[in-house]
C-alpha positions in Angstrom: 57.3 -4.1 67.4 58.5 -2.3 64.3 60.0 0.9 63.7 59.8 2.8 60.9 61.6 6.4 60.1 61.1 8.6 57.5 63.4 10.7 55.5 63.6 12.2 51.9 61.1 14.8 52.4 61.3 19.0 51.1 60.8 21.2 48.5 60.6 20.8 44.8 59.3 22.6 42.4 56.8 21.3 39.7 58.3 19.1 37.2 61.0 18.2 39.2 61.8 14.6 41.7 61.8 13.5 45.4 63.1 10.0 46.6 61.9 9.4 50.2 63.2 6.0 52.2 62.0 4.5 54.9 64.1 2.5 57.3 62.1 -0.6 59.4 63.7 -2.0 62.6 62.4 -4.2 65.0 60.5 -7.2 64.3 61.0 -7.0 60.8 60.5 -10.5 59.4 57.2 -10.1 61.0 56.5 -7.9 58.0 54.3 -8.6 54.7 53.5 -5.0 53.5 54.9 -1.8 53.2 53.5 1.6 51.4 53.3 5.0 51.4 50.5 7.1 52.1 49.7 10.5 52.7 47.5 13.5 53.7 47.7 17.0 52.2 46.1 19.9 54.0 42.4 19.3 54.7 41.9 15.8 53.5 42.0 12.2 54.6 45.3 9.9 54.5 45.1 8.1 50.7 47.3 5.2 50.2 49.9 6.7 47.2 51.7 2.7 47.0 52.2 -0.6 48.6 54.6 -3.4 47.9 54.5 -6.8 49.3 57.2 -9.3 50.7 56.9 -10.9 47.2 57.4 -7.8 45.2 53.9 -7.2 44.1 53.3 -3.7 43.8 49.9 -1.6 43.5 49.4 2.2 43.1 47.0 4.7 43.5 45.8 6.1 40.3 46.5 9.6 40.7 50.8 8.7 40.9 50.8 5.6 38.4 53.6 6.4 35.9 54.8 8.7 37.9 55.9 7.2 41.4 57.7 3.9 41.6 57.9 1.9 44.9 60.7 -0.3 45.7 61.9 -2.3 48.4 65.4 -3.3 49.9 65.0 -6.6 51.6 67.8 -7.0 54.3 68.3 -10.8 55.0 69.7 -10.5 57.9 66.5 -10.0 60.1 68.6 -8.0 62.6 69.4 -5.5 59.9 67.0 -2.5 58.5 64.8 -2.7 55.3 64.2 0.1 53.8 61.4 0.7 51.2 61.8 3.9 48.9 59.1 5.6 47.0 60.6 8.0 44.0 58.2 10.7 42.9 58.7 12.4 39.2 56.7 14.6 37.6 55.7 16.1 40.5 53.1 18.5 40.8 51.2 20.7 43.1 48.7 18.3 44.2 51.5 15.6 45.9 52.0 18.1 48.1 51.3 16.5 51.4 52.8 15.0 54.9 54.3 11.4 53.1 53.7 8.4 55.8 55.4 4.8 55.9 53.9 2.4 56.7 54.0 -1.4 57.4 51.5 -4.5 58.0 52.7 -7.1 60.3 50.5 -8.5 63.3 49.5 -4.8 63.1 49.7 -2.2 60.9 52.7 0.5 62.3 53.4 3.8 60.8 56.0 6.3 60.8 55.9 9.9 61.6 56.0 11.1 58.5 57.6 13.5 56.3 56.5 17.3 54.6 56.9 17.3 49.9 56.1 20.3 49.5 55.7 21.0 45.4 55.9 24.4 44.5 57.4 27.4 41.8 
């Protein structure tokens, strides 16, 4: 099993940045992915980033240049990784419920956590 938690969340207004973390527990050598997604108000969960065990990142469209995705690889497996997703330029359109998530025998996700971009 792997547990994930959320934090980082809030509001900001256009222009400005939000770094959210995610913490993994648990089985955590178990893992080869982690990302971000997320869901705004009346649409379906996107995938915003993923980054690999090996480093290898990929982003949606819509946040490249903007979002970076980075990962803090613990190696003691009894410790936490934590895998970070900073958001600049933000604008009205990240606004959505931010999820972690991570692939291992199955994929696991957090609970997410509210951006909220607005003036």
């Amino acid at each position: 099993q792997v547990q994930l938690v959320e934090s980082g969340g809030g509001l900001v207004q256009p222009g400005g940045s939000l770094k959210l973390s995610c913490a993994a527990s648990g089985s955590i050598f178990s893992i080869y992915a982690m990302g971000w997604y997320r869901q705004a108000p009346g649409k379906q969960r996107e995938l915003v980033a993923v980054i690999t065990s090996g480093g290898r990142t990929n982003y949606a469209d819509s946040v490249k240049g903007r979002f970076t995705i980075s990962r803090d690889n613990a190696k003691n497996t009894d410790a936490n990784n934590t895998v970070y997703l900073q958001m600049n330029s933000l604008n009205t359109e990240d606004t959505a419920v931010y999820y972690c998530n991570a692939d291992a025998q199955k994929r696991y996700w957090g609970k997410g956590t509210l951006v909220t971009v607005s003036s």
